[in-house]
Each structure stands twice: as C-alpha cells, then as structure tokens.
N, C-alpha and C positions, 0 to 999 in steps of 0.2 A: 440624946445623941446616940445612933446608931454605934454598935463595934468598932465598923470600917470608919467610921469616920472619924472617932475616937483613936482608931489604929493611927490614920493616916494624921492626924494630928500629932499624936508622941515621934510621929519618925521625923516629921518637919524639925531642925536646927531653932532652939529658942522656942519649943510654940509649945504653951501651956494650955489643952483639952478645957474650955467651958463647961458650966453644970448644963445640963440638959434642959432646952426648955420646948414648950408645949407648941405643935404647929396645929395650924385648923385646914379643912378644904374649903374651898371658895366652888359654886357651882360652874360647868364653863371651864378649868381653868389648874392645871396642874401643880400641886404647892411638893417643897421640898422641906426635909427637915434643918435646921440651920445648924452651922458648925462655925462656932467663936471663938478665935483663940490670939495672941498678943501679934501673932505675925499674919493672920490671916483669917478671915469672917467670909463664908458664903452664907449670903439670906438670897432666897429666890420666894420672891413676893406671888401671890396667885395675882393673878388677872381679874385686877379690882374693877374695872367695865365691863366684864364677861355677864354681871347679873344684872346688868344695867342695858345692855345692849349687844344683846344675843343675835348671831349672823341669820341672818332671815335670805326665802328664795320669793321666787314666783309664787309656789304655792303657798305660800302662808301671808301673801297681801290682804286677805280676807280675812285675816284673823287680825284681832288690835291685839297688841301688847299690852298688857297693866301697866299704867302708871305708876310708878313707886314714890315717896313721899320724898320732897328735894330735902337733902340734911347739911348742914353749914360744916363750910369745908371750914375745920381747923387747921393749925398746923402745930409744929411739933411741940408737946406738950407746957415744956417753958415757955415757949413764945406766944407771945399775945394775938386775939381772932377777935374781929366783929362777929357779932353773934346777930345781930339784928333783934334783939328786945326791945322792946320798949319801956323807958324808965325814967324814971324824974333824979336819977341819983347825978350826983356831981359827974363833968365830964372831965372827960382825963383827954390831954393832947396825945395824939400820938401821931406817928409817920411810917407810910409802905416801904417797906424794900422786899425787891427781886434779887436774888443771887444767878439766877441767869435766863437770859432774854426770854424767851418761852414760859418761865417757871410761874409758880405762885407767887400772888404777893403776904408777904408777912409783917407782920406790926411790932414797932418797938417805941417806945418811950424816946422823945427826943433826948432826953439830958439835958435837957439848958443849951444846947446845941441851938444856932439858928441854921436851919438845912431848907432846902427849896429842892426843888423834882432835878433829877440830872445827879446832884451831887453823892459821890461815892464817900463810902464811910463803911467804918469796921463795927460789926455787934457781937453782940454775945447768943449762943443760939447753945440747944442741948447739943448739939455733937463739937461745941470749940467755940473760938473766937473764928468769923466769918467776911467776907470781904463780898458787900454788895452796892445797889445802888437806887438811893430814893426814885421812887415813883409816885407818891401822893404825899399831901398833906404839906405842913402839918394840918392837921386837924380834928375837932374835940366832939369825942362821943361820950355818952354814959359810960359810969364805973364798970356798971353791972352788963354791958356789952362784952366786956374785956373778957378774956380768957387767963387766969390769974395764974402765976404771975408774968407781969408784964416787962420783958428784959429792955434794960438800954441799949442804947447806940455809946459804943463805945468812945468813940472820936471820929472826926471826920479824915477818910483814907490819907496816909501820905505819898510823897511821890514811892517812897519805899514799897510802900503797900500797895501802890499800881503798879509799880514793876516786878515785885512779886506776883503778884495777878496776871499781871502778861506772860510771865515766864512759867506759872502753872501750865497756861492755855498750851504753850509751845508743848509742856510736859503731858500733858493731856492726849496731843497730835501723836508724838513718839510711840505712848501707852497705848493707843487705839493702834498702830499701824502692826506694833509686838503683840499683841493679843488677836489679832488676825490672823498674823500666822501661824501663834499656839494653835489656833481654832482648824486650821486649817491642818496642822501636823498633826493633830487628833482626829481628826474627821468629825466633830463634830456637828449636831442638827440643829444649829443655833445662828442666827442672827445679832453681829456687833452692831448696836446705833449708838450709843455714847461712850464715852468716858467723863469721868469729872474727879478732881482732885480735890479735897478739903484744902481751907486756905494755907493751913499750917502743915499738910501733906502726912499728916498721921494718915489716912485713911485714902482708898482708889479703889473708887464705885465706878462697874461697869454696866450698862445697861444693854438686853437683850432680849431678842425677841424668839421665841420656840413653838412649834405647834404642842409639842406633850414635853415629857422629864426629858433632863440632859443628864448623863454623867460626866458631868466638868471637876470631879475630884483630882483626877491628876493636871487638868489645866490651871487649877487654882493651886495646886502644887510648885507648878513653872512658875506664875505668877509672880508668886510670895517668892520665892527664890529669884528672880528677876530685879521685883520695884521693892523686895525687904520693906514694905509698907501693909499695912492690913490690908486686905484685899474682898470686896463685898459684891458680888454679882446679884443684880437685881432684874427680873425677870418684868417685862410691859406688855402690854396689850398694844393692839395696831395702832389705836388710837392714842395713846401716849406716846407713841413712834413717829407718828405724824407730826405732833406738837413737836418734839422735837426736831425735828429734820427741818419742818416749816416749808410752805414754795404755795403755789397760789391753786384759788378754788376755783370751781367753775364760772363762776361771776367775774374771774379776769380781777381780783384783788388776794392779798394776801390769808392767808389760811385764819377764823377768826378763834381757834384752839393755837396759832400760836402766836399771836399780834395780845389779843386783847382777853381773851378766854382765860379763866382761874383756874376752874376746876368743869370737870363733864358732866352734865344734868341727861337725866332720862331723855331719851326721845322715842317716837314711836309711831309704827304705821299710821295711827288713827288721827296723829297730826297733819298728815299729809291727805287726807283724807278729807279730814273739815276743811284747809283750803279749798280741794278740790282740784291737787295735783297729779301730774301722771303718777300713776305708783308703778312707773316703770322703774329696776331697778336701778339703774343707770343714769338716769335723771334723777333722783333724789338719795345717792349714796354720795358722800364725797369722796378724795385722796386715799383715806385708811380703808375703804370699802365698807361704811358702816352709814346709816341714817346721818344725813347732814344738822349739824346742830342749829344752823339757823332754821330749822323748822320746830322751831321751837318761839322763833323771835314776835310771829305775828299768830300763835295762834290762839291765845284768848281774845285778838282783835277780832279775831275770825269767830268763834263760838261766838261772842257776843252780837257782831253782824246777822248771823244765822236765824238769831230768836227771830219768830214770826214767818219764816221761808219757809214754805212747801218743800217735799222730800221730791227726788229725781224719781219719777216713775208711779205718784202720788195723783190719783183721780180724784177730779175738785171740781165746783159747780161753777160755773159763771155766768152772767146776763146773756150769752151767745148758747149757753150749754154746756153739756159735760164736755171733761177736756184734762189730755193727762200730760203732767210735767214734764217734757226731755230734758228742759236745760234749767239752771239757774246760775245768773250774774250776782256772786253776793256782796257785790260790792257796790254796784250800780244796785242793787235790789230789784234785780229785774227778770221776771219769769218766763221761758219760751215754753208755751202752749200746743199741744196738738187734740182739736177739734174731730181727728177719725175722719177727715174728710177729705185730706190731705192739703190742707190747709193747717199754717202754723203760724204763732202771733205771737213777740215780746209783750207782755205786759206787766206795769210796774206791779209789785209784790203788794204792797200797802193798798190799791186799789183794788184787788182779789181778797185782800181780806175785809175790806170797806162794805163789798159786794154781800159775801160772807155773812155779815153783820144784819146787813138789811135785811136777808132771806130770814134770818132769827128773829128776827123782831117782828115780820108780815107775821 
C-alpha cells in the first residue's frame, strides 16, 4: 500500500488501512495498486484480454498473431469448474448457475435439491451467500473434473429473496446514476458501464473502462461516504464492456459474448485468413472493435478442408499445361486456373491432384 493511500484510508470515518499486498503488470494494459479497508476496497484489475487480443491496424493484416494455449476458465476458488479431464472416477451431480445474464456460469452441488434450468436459488460463493439462477443441469461429471471444493446450493430463492434481488437492481440504477456525477465533478478519464451489489450489500462493485491510470482516490472517498458499503472499482477491457452492455452483431443476432459466450478465447488474423476472409478491418472486427469471436467457430473446419489445396498464386502442371492458381473454393474444392493465355478455368482440386499423380508415376 502506497503512503497516500494509507493516508487517505486513516482519514475515512471507521476505515481500518489493509496490510499491503503485491500487484503485477499485465502487458497492454494499466494495473493499480489495491487499497482494502472495512468501508471501502479499490482493486483496478489490468486488462485481462489485452494479451490475448491486442488492437491490430491495416498494416499488421500480414502478420498472424500467435496462438496462445486455450486455459479452462475457473471461477472463484471455492466454487466448483469443469475442468474437462478425462477420468473414470465416480461422478458427482452438479448444476450451472449465472448470477447475471451475460456473466459466467459457475457450478455448485445440488444439495438434494431437485432444481431444473430457470429456477432461482441462493448459494454459497467466496465473497457471501449469493442470489442466482440455474442454467444447466443437473448433471454428472467425474470427481476429478471438479475444482475442489465444490460449494452447495443453498435453498431454492424465496419470494423474499426475489424481492430482495429486485430491489438490489433498483439499487444498483440509483448507484450508477451518483457515481456519474462523482465522475463527472472530478473530471475524470474513465468510463462507468456497471454497477452490481452483492446479495447481502456488504460490497458495490463498479465497473469501468480507461485508456491508462485514473486517480479515482477521492471519488472512492465520495463513494464510501455516500453507499457506507465497501466499495471496489474494477477496471475492463472493451470486450468485457461489450458483454456487458450486450445489443446485436453484424449477422442481425444477438452479441454471442453476451447470449451464450463464458469466457474470451484467443483469436487471430490468421483465422480470418484460412477462411479466406476480407481482412478488411471493418468486416471482421465486431461491436467492442476487436476480432470477431466467431471466427474462431469454423476454423478447424477450414484447415482441415484446406489439406490437399493448392496455395493462391501457386504454379502447378496440368494435362492442358502449366497454370497458376488465382482462386480457390474450399469448400466446394474447386481451383480457378490461369493458363497465361487469358484463358481461365475452375477445376475440381482432387482432379489436379489425380493429374499430379499420374505425371509421377509415367
């Protein structure tokens, strides 16, 4: 913990200074030191897709981005994750819940509960007792899947604890409209896109988006003297901006980072490429202006179409003569030919390599 922040902590009413703990840099992506204390917590997360999906221009369509290895979104360490191993150990029932529309799903132990998709119910999570609402299951994977250990579902919601929840939401509305205007009677270089209450209101998490550091020390000063709640500002990337706001993609359907999407996987020029899409930016950026994730959806279908295609611009022999590739259909597998003669011909890919064949063998 910095001096200042140590200072500005002793001067807050009731607010006892945290021991200091250790922050990292993220590449991309501006990280802040955190300040915890009984009336108020700023953490400003780095920009966790900044290493993942780095803002690209025109000139660098030619370059492919590395692939980075896809890693299994957990979530928070009490709560239970599919891991995707493979195992022969006993399976454990378990059931999804979302705590809000857009968000992750996370996995809890039914309890002897019989629950079906839709139904609201309260769990146990590391930051509280929680108020969400099933999205899968039940249903039974390997032990050794699980992320240990694996918390219950507390009960299923009562009408109390829906109308609690609704009346967070309202509280939620009020919190985003007064930290607006903090934002705004500070001048600060920051973007408000959420708010969100814990169930039991110990805690109000704001979310926000900045190009570099903010000094929001005296707006989390307002704050905590305002909602006398903890108060935790957490810093996103466009793309978690996107997910949450939600509104539709260029395909005329809803955004699929915030309908069905868990967590953000790599993507990268070189995807767009093996299709054999425009790599114009604008055509393959979405909403948040970063590489659209469904190009991710079809492109091992595509590498694997690929094997045995001739390269665009690739001089090949055939029964008529030499002749160099302009086009390829890889889907239909079918090659446009230019002869140098000005003469140009589709022909199917398999029959070029047929041809291929036979010259090796004469």
């Amino acid at each position: 913990m910095t001096s200042e922040a140590a200072q500005l902590a002793s001067q807050a009413p009731g607010v006892t200074p945290a021991a200091p703990e250790e922050t990292s840099e993220t590449s991309g992506a501006a990280s802040e030191a955190s300040w915890n204390s009984e009336a108020a917590e700023v953490i400003v997360e780095p920009d966790a897709e900044a290493e993942l999906d780095e803002q690209w221009d025109a000139d660098q369509l030619d370059e492919d981005v590395a692939e980075e290895p896809d890693e299994v979104a957990r979530p928070h360490a009490t709560e239970g994750a599919v891991t995707g191993r493979e195992s022969a150990a006993e399976p454990v029932s378990v059931v999804g819940v979302k705590f809000r529309k857009s968000g992750k799903v996370y996995y809890f132990a039914p309890n002897g509960i019989d629950l079906s998709p839709g139904d609201n119910v309260i769990v146990e999570t590391t930051r509280g007792v929680e108020y969400g609402s099933i999205v899968c299951g039940p249903k039974l994977v390997p032990a050794s899947d699980i992320v240990s250990p694996l918390k219950p579902v507390v009960r299923r919601a009562s009408a109390e604890d829906q109308e609690k929840a609704k009346e967070n939401e309202e509280k939620e509305k009020q919190a985003f409209n007064i930290c607006l205007e903090k934002i705004a009677q500070h001048n600060l270089p920051m973007k408000l896109v959420d708010v969100e209450y814990t169930f039991d209101r110990s805690k109000l998490v704001f979310y926000f988006t900045a190009d570099g550091r903010v000094d929001f020390r005296e707006l989390v000063k307002d704050l905590a003297s305002v909602f006398r709640t903890r108060i935790e500002l957490r810093q996103i990337g466009v793309r978690d901006e996107a997910k949450m706001i939600g509104g539709l993609g260029c395909c005329g359907r809803p955004m699929c980072c915030a309908s069905f999407l868990g967590d953000f996987e790599p993507v990268s020029i070189k995807m767009a490429k093996e299709q054999n899409l425009s790599l114009n930016p604008t055509k393959i950026s979405g909403v948040c202006g970063r590489l659209m994730c469904c190009l991710r959806y079809e492109y091992e279908a595509y590498k694997a179409c690929r094997h045995g295609l001739p390269k665009i611009g690739q001089e090949i022999s055939t029964a008529k003569g030499p002749a160099k590739v302009v086009d390829v259909d890889i889907l239909r597998r079918l090659v446009r030919l230019d002869f140098g003669d000005g003469e140009q011909r589709m022909m199917p890919a398999d029959e070029i390599n047929s041809q291929a064949q036979n010259r090796d063998h004469e």
